[in-house]
PDB file with one MODEL, atoms N, CA, C and O in Angstrom:
MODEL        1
ATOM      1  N   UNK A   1       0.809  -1.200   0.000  1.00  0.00           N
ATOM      2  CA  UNK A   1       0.000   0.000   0.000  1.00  0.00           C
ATOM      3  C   UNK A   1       0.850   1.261   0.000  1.00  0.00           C
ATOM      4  O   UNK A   1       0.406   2.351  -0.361  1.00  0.00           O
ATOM      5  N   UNK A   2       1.998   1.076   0.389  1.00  0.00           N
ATOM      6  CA  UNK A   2       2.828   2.422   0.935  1.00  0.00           C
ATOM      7  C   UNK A   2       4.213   2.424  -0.368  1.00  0.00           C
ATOM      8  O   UNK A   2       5.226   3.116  -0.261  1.00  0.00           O
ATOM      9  N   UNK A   3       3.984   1.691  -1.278  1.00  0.00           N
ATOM     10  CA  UNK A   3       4.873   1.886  -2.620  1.00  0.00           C
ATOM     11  C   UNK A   3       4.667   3.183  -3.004  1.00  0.00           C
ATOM     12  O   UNK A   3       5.713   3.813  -3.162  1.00  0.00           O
ATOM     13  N   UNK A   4       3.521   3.860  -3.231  1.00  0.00           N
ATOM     14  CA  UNK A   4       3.511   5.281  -3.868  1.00  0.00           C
ATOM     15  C   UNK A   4       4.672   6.442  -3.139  1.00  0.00           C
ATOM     16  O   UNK A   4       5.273   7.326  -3.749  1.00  0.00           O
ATOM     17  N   UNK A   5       4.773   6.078  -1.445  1.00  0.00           N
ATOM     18  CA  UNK A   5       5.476   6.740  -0.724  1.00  0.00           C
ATOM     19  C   UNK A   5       6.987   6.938  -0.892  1.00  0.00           C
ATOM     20  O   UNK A   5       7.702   7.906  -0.634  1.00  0.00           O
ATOM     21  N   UNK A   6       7.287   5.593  -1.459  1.00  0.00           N
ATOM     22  CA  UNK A   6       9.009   4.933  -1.480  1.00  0.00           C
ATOM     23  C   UNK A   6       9.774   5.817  -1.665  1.00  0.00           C
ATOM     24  O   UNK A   6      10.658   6.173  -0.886  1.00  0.00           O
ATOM     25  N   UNK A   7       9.512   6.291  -2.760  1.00  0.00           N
ATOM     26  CA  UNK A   7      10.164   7.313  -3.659  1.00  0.00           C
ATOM     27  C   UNK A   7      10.337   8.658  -2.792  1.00  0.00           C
ATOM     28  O   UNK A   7      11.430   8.854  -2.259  1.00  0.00           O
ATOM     29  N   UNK A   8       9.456   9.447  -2.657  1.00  0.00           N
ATOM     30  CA  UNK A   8       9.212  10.139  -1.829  1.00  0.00           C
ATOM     31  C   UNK A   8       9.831  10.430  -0.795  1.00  0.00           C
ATOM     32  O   UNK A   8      10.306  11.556  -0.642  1.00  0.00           O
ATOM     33  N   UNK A   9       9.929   9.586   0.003  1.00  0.00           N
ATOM     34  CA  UNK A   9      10.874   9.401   1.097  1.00  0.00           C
ATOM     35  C   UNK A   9      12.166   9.754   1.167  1.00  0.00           C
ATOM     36  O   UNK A   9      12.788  10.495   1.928  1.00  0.00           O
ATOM     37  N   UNK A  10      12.585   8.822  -0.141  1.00  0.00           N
ATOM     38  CA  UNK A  10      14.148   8.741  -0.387  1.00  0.00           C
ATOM     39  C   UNK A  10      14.226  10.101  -0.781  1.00  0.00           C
ATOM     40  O   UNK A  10      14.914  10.868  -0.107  1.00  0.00           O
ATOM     41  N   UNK A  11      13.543  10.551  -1.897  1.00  0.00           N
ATOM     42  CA  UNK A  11      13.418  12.032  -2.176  1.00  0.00           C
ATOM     43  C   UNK A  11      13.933  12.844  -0.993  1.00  0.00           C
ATOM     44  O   UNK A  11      15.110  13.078  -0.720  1.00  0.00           O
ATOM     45  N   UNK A  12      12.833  13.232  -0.337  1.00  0.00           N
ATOM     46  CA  UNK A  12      12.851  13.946   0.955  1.00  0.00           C
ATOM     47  C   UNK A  12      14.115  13.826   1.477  1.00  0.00           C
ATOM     48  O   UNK A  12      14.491  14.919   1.900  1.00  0.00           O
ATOM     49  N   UNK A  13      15.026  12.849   1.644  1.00  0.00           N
ATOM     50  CA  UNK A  13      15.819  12.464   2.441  1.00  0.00           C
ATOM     51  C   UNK A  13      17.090  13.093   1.693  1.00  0.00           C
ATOM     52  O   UNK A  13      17.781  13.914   2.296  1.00  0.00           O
ATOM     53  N   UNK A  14      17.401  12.709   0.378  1.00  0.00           N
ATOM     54  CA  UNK A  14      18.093  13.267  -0.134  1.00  0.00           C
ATOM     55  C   UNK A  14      18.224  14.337  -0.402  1.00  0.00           C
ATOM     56  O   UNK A  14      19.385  14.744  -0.436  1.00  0.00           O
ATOM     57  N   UNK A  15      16.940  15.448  -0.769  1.00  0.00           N
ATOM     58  CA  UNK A  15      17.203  16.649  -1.375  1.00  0.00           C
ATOM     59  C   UNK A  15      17.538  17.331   0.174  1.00  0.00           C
ATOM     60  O   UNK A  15      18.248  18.335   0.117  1.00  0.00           O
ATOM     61  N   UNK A  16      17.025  16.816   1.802  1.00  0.00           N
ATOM     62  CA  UNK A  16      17.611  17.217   2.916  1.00  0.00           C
ATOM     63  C   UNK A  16      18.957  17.949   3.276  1.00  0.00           C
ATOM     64  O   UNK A  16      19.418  18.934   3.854  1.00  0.00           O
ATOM     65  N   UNK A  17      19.379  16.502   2.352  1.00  0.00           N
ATOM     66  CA  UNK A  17      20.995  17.067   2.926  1.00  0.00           C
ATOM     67  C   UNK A  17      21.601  16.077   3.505  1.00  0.00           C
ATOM     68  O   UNK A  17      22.796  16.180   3.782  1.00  0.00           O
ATOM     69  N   UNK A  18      20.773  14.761   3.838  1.00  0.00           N
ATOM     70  CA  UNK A  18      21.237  14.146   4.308  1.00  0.00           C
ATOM     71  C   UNK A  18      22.351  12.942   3.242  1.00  0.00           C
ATOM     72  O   UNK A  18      21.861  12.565   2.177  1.00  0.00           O
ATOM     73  N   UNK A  19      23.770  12.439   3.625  1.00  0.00           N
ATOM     74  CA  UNK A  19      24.136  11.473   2.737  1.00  0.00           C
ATOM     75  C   UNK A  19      23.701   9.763   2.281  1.00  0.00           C
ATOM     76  O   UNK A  19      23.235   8.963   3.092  1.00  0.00           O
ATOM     77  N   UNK A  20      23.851   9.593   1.485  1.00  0.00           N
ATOM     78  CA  UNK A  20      23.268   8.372   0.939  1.00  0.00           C
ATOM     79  C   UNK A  20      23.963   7.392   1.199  1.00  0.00           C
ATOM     80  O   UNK A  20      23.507   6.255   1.323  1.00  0.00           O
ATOM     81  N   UNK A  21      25.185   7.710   1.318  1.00  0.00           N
ATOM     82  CA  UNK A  21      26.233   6.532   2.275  1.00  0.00           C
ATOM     83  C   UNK A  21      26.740   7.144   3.092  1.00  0.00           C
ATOM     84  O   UNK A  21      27.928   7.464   3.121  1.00  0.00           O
ATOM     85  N   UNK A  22      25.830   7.420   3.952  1.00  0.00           N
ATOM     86  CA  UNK A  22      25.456   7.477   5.420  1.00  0.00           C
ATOM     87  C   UNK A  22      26.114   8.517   6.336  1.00  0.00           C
ATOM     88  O   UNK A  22      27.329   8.524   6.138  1.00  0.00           O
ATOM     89  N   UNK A  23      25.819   9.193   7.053  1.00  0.00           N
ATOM     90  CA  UNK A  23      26.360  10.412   7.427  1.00  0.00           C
ATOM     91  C   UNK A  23      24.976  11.317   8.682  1.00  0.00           C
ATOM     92  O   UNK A  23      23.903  10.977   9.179  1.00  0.00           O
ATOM     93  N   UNK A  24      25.702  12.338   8.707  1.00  0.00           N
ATOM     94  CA  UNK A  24      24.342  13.136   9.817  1.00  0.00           C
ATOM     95  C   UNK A  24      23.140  13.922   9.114  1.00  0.00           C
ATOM     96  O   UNK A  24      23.180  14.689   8.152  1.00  0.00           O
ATOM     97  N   UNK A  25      22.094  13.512   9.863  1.00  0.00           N
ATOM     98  CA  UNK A  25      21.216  14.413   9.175  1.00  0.00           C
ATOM     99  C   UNK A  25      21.069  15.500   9.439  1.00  0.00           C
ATOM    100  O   UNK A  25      21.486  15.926  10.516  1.00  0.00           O
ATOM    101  N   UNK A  26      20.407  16.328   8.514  1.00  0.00           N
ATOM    102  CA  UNK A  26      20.350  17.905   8.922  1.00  0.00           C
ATOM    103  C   UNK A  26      18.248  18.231   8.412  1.00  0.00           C
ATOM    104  O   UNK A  26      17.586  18.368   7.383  1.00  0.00           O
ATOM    105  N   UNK A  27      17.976  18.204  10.128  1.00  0.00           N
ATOM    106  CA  UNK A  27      16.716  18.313  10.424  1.00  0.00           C
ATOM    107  C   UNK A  27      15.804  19.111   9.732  1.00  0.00           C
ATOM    108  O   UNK A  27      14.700  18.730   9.341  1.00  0.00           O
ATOM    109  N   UNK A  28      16.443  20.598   9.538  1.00  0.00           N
ATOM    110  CA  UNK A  28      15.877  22.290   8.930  1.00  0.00           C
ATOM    111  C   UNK A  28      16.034  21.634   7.328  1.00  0.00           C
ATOM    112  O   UNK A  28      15.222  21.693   6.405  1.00  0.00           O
ATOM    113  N   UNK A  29      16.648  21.344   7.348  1.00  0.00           N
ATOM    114  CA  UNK A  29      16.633  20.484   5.704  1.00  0.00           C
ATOM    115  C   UNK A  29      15.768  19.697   5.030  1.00  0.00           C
ATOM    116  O   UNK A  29      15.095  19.953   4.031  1.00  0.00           O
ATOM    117  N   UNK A  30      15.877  18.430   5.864  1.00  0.00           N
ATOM    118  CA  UNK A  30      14.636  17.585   5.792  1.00  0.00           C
ATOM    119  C   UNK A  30      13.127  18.319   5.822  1.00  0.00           C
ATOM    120  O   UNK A  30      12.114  17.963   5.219  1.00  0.00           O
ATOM    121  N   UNK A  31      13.274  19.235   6.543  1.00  0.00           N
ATOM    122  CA  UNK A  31      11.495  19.591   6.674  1.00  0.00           C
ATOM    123  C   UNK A  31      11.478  20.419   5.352  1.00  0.00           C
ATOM    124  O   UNK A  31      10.567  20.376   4.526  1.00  0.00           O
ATOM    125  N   UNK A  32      12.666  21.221   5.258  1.00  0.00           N
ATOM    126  CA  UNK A  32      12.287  22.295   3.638  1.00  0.00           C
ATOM    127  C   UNK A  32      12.333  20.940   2.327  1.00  0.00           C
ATOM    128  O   UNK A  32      11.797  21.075   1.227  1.00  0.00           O
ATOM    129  N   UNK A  33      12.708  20.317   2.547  1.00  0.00           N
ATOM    130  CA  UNK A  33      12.826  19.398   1.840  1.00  0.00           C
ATOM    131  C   UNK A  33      11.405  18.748   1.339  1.00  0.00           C
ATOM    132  O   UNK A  33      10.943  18.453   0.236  1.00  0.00           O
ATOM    133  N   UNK A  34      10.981  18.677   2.574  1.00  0.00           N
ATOM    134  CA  UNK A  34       9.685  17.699   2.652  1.00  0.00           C
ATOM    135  C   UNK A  34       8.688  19.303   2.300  1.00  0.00           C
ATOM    136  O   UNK A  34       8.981  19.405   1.109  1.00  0.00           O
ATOM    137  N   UNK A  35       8.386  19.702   2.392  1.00  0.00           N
ATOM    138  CA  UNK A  35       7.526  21.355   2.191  1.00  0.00           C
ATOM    139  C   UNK A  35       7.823  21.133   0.679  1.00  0.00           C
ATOM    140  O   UNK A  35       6.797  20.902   0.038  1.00  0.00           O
ATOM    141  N   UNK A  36       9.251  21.150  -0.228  1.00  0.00           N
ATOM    142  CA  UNK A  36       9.357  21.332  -0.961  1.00  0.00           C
ATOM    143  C   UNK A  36       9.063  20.438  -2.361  1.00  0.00           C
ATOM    144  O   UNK A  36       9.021  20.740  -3.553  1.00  0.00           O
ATOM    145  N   UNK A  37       8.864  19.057  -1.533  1.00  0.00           N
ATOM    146  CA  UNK A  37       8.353  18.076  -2.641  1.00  0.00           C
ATOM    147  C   UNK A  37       7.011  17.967  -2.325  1.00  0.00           C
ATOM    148  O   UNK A  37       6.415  17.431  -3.259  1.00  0.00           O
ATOM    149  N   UNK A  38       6.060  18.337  -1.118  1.00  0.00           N
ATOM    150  CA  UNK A  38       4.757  18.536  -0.638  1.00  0.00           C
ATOM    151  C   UNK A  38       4.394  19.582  -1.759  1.00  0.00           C
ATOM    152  O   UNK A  38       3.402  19.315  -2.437  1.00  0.00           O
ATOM    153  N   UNK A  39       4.936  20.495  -1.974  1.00  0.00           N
ATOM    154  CA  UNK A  39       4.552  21.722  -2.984  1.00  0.00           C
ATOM    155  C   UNK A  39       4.616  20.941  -4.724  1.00  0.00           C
ATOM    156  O   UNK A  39       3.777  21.117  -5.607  1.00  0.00           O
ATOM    157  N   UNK A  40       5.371  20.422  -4.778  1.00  0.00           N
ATOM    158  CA  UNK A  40       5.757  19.936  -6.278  1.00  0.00           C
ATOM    159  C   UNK A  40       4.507  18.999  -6.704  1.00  0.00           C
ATOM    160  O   UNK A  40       3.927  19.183  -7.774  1.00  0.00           O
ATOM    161  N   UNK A  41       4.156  18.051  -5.854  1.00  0.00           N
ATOM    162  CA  UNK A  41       3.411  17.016  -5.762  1.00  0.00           C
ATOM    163  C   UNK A  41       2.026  17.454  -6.042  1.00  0.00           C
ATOM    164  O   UNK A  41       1.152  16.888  -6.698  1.00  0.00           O
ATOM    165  N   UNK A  42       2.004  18.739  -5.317  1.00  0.00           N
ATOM    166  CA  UNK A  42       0.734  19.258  -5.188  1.00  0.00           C
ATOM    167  C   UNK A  42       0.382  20.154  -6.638  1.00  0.00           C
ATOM    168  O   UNK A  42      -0.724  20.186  -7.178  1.00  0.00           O
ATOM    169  N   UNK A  43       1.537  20.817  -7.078  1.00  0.00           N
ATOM    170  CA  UNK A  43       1.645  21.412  -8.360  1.00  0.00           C
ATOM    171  C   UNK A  43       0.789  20.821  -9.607  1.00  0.00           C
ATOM    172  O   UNK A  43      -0.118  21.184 -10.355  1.00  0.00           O
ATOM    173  N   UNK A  44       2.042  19.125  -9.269  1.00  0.00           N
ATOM    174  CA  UNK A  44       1.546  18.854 -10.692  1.00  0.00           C
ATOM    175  C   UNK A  44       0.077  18.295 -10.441  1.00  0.00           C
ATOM    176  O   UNK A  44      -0.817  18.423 -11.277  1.00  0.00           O
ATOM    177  N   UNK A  45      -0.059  17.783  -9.449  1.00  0.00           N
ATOM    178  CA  UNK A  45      -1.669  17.335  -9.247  1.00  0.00           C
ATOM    179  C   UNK A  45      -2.210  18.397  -9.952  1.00  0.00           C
ATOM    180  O   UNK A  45      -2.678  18.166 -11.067  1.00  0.00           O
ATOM    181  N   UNK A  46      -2.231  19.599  -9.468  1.00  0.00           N
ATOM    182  CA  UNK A  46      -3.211  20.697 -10.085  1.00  0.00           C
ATOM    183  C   UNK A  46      -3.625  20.877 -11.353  1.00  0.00           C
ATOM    184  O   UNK A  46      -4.733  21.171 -11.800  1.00  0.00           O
ATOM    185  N   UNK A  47      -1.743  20.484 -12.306  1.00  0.00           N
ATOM    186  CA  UNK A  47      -1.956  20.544 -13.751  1.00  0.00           C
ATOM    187  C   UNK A  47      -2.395  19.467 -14.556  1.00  0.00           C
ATOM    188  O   UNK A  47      -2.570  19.294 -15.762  1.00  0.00           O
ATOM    189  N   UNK A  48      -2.516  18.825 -13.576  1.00  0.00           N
ATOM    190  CA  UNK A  48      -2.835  17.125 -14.395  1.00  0.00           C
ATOM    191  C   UNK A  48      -2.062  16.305 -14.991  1.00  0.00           C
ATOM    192  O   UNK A  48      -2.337  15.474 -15.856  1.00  0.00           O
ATOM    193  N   UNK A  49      -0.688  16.661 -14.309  1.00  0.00           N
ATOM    194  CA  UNK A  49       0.458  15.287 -14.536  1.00  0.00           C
ATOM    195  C   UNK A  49       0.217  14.170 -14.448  1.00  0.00           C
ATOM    196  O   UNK A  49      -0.518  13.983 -13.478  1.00  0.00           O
ATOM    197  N   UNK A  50       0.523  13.032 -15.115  1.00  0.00           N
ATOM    198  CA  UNK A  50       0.066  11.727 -14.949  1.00  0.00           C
ATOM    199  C   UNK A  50       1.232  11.332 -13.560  1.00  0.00           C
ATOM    200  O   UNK A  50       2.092  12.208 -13.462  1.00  0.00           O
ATOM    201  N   UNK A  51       1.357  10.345 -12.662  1.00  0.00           N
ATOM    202  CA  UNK A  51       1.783   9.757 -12.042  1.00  0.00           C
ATOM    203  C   UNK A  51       2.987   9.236 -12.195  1.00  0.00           C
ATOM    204  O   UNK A  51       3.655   8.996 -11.189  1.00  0.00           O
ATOM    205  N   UNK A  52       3.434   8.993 -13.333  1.00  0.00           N
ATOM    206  CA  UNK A  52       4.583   8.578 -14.089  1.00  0.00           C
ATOM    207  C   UNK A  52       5.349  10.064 -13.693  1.00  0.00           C
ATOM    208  O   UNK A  52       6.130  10.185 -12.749  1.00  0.00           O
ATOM    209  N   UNK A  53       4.998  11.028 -14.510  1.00  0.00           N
ATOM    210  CA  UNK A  53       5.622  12.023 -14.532  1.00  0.00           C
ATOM    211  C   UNK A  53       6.028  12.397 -13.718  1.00  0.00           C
ATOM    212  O   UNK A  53       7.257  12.358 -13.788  1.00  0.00           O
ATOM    213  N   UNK A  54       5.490  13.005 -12.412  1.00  0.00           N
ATOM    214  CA  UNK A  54       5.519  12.413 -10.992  1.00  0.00           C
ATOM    215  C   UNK A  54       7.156  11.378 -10.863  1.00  0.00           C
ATOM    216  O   UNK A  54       8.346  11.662 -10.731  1.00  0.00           O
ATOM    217  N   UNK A  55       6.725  10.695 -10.933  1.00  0.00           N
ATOM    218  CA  UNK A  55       8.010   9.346 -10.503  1.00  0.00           C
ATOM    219  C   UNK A  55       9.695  10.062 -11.577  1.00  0.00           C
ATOM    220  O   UNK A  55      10.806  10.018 -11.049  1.00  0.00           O
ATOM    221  N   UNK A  56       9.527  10.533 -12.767  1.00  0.00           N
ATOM    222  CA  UNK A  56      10.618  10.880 -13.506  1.00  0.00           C
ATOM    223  C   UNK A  56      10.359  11.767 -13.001  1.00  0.00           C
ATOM    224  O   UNK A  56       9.146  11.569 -12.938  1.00  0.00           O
ATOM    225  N   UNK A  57      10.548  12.955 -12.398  1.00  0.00           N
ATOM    226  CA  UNK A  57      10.934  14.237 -11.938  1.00  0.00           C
ATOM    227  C   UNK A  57      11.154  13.615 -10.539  1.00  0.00           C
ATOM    228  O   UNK A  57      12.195  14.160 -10.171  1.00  0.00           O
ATOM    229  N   UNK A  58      10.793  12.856  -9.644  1.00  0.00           N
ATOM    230  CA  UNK A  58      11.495  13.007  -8.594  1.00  0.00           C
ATOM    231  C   UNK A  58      12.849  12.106  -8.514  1.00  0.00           C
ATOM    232  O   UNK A  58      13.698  12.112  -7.622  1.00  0.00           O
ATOM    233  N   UNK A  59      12.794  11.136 -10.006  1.00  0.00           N
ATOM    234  CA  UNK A  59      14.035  10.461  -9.718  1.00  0.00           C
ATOM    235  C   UNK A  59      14.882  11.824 -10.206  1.00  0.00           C
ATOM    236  O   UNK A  59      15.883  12.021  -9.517  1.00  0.00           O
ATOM    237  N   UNK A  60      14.682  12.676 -11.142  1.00  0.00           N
ATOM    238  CA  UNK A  60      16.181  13.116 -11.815  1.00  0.00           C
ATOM    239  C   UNK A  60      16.565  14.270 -10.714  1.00  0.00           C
ATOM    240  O   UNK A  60      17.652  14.846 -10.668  1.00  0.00           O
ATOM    241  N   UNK A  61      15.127  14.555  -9.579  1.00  0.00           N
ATOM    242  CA  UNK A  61      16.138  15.549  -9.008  1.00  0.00           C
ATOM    243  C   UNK A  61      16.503  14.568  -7.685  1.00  0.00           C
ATOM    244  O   UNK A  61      16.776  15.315  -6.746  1.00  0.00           O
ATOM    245  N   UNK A  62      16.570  13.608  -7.415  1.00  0.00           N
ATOM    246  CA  UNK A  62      17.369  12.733  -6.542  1.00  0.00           C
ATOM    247  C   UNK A  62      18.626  12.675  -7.058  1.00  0.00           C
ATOM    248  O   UNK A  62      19.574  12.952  -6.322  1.00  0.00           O
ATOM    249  N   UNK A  63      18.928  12.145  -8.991  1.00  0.00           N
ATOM    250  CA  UNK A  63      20.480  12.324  -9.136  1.00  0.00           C
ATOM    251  C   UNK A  63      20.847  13.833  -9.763  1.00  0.00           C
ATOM    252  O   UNK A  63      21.897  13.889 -10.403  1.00  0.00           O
ATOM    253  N   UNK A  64      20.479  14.406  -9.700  1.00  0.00           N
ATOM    254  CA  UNK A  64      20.820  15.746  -9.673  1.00  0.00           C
ATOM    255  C   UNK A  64      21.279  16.366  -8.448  1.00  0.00           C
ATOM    256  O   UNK A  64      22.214  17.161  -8.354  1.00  0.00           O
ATOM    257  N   UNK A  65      20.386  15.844  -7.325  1.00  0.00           N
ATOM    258  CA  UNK A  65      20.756  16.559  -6.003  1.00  0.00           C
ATOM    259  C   UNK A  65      22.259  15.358  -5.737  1.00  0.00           C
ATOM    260  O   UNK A  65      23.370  15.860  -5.567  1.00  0.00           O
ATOM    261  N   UNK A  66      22.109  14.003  -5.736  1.00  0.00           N
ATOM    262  CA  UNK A  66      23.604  13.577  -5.758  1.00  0.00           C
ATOM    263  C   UNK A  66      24.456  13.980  -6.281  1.00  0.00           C
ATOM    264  O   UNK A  66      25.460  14.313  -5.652  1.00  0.00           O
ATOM    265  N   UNK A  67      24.367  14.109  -7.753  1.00  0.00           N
ATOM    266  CA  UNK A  67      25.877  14.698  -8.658  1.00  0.00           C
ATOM    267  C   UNK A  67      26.314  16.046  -7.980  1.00  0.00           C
ATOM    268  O   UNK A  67      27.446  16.302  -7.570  1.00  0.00           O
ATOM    269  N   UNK A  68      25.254  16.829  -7.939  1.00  0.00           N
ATOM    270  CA  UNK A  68      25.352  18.183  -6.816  1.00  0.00           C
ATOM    271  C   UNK A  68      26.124  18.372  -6.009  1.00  0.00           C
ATOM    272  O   UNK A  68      27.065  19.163  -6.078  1.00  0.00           O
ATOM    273  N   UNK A  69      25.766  17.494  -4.897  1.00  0.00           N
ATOM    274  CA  UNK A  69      26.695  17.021  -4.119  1.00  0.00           C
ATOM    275  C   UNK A  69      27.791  16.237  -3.320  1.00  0.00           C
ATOM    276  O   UNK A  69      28.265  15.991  -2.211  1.00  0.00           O
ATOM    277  N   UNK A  70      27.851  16.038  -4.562  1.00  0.00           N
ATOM    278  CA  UNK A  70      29.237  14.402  -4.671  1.00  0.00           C
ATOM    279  C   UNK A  70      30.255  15.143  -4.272  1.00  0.00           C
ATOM    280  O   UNK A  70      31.082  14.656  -3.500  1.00  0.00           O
ATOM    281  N   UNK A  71      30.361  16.339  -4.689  1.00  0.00           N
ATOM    282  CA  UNK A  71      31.959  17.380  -4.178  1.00  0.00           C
ATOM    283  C   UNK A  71      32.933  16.973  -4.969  1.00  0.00           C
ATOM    284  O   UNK A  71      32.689  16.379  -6.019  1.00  0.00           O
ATOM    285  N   UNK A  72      34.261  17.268  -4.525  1.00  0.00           N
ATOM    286  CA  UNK A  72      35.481  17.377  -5.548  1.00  0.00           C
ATOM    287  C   UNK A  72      35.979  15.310  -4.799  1.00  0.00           C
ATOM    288  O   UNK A  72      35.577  14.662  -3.833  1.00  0.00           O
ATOM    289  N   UNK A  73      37.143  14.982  -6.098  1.00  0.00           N
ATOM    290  CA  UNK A  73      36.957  14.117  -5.644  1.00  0.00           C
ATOM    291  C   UNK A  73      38.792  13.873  -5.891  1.00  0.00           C
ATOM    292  O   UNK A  73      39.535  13.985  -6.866  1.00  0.00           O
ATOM    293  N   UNK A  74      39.001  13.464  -4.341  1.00  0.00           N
ATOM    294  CA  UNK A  74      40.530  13.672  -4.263  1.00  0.00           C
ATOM    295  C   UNK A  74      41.539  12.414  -4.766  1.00  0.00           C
ATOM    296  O   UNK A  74      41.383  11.194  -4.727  1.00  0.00           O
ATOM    297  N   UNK A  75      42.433  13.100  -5.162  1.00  0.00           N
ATOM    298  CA  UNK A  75      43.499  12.576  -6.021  1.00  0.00           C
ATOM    299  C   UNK A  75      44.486  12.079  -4.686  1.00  0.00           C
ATOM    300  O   UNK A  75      44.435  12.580  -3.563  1.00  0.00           O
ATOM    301  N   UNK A  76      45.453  10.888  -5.149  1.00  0.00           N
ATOM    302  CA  UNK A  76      46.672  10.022  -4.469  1.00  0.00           C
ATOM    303  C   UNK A  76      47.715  10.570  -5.171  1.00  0.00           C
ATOM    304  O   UNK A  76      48.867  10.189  -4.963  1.00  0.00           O
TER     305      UNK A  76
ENDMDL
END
C-alpha cells in the first residue's frame, strides 16, 4: 500500500541534505525538503500530470541533487 510513498521518502531524504552513504542528518533540511516536494506534488496534481511524470521528476532531481553534491573528488 505504501509503494507510492518509497520514492518520496528517499526524495525527501536526499534533497535534505542528508548522505546516501550514510552520514548526519540535517533536520531544517529535511522539513524544507519535505515542504518542498509537498509543494511539487501538489503542483503537478493541479496541472494534471500523470503519475509517471511524478516518478521521472522526482528520480532526476534525486540524481541531480547527488551529482550536486558528490563534491570534488581527491586525487593520491
Amino acid at each position: 500500500m505504501g509503494d507510492d510513498f518509497l520514492l518520496a521518502s528517499i526524495a525527501v531524504v536526499v534533497i535534505g541534505g542528508t548522505s546516501v552513504a550514510g552520514g548526519k542528518a540535517n533536520v531544517p533540511g529535511i522539513w524544507g525538503a519535505a515542504l518542498f516536494m509537498y509543494l511539487l506534488v501538489t503542483m503537478l496534481n493541479i496541472f494534471g500530470a500523470s503519475p509517471g511524470v511524478r516518478l521521472i521528476l522526482t528520480g532526476v532531481m534525486i540524481i541531480s541533487v547527488i551529482t550536486l553534491a558528490g563534491g570534488e573528488k581527491t586525487t593520491r
